[in-house]
C-alpha positions in Angstrom: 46.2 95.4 129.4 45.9 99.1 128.9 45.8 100.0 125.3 46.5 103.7 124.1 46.1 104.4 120.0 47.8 106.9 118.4 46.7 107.7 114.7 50.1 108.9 113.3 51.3 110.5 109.8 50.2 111.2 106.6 48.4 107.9 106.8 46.9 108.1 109.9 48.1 104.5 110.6 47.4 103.2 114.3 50.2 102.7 116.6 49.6 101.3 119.8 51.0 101.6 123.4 50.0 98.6 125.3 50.7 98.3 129.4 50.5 97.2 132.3 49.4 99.9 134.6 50.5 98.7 138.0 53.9 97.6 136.9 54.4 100.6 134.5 56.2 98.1 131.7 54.8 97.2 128.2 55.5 97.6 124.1 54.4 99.1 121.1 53.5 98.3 118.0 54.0 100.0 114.8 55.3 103.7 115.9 55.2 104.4 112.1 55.8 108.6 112.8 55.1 111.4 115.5 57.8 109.7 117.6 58.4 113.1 119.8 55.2 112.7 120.8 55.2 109.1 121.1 58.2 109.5 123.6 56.4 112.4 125.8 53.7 110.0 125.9 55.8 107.4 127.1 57.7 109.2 129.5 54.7 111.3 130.9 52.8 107.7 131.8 56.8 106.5 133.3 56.7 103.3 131.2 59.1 100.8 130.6 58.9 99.3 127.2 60.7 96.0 126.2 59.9 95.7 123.1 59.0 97.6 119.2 56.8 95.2 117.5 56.2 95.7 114.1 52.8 94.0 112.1 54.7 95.0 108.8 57.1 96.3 106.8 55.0 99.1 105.0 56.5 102.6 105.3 53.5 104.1 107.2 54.1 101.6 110.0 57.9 101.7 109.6 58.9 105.3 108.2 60.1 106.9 111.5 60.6 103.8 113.6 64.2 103.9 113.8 63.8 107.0 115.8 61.9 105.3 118.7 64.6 102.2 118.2 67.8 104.7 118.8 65.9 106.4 121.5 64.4 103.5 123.8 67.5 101.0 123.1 65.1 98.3 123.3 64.5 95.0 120.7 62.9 96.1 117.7 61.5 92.7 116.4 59.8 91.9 112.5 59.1 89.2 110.4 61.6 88.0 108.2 60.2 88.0 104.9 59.1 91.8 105.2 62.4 92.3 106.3 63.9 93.6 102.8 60.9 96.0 102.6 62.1 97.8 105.9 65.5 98.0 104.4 64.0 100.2 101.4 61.6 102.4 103.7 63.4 105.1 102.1 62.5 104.3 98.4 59.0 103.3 99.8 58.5 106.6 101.2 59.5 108.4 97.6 57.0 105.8 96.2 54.4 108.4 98.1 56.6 111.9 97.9 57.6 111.6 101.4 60.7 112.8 102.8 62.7 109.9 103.9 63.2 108.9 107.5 66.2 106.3 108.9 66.8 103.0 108.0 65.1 100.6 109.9 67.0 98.3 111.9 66.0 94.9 113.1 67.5 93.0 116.7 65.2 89.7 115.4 61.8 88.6 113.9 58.7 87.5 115.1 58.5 83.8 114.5 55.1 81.9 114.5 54.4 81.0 118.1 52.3 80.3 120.4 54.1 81.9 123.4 56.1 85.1 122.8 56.9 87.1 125.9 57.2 90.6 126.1 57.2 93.3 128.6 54.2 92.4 130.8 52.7 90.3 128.1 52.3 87.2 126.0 51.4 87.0 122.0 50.6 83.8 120.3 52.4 84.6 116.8 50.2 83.7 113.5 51.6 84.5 110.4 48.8 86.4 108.0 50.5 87.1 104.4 48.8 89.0 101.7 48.3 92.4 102.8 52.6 91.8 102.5 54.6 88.7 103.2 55.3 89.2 106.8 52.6 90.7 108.0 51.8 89.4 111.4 48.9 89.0 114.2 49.8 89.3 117.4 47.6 87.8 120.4 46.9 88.5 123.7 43.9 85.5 124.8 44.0 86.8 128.1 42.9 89.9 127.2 41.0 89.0 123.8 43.2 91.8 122.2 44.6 91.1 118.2 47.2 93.4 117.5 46.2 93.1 113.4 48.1 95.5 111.0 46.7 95.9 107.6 45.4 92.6 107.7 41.5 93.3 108.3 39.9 96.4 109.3 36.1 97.2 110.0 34.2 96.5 107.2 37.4 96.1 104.8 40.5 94.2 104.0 44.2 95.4 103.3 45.6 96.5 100.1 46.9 93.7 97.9 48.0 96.2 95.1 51.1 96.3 96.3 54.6 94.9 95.7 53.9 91.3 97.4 50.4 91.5 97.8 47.9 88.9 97.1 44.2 89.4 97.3 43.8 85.2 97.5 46.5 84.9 99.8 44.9 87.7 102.5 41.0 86.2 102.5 42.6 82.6 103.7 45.1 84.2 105.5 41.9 86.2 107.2 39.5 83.3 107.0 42.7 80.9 108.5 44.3 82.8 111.3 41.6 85.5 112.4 37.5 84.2 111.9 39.6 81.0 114.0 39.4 83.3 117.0 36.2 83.4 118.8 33.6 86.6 118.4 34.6 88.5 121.2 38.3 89.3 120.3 38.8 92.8 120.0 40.8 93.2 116.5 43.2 96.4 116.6 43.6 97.3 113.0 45.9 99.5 111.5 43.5 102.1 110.8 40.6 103.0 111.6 38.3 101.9 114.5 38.4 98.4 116.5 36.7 96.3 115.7 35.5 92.7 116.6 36.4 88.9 115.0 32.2 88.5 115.0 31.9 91.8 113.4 34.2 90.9 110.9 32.5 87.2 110.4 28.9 89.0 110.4 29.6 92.5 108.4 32.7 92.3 106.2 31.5 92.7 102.8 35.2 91.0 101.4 34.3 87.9 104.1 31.1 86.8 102.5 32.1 82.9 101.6 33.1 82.4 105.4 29.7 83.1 106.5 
């Protein structure tokens, strides 16, 4: 798995290009904004992407999706209880003086699994609410690569002052569905640097009682 990150928008929230490189096929996650350069991107490497995965329904990771959707014509997937956030990226994005950008529009969600295939690729599916209610890891084991939103970041946790955010509910949610992985997963946050699941356990100040 080749992974490219794009820091995008006002936010500077991650999205990721992930691909196979001797097939030329793949996904992305979270094209939040930028999508004309997303697209170049795209079509300078020749990909074909099956897939838009989205961790969340946050604006940053959702404003300007819709774009990529309409332009690809491929699946854009997300879970259903962050669903109705999507639907109001509009009012979200004058939350933060932003100009609003399209509508998202979903083909499906992304259902706890343990086998969910896309492009090249498959994701277990762990459901990690807190950060929001559908927020959403996505595994490769093959290639030790979580796909982890807001949910952790190096050295720090999401936001829980949001609507449907709850500090409780994102430390089990962390201490549950990512410090279950072993050390060497690489987590791909969304912001920020990668990071480690044995970083996390070792040096997250907000992970203390799991040590």
């Amino acid at each position: 798995m080749k992974i490219e990150i794009f820091p995008v928008g006002p936010f500077q929230m991650n999205c990721y290009l992930a691909y196979d490189e001797a097939s030329k096929t793949g996904v992305i996650f979270d094209p939040g904004d930028e999508v004309p350069a997303l697209l170049e991107r795209i079509r300078k490497l020749d990909l074909k992407l099956s897939h838009i995965l989205l961790t969340h329904g946050h604006i940053d990771h959702v404003a300007y999706a819709e774009d990529l959707h309409q332009a690809l014509k491929v699946p854009m997937l997300l879970h259903k209880d962050d669903w109705a956030m999507a639907q109001n990226a509009p009012r979200q994005a004058a939350m933060f003086g932003l100009p609003p950008g399209p509508v998202p529009q979903m083909d499906g969600e992304l259902t706890v699994q343990k086998e969910f295939a896309a492009g090249p690729f498959t994701f277990e599916i762990r459901h990690a609410p807190g950060h929001s209610p559908g927020s959403v890891l996505l595994i490769s084991h093959p290639d030790k690569a979580v796909f982890a939103g807001d949910v952790v970041f190096e050295g720090s946790i999401g936001r829980t002052d949001l609507p449907g955010g709850n500090h409780r509910q994102l430390i089990d949610s962390i201490g549950r569905e990512v410090l279950t992985l072993p050390d060497d997963y690489r987590l791909f946050p969304g912001h920020g640097p990668a990071t480690t699941v044995g970083a996390e356990r070792r040096g997250n100040p907000f992970l203390q009682e799991f040590r």
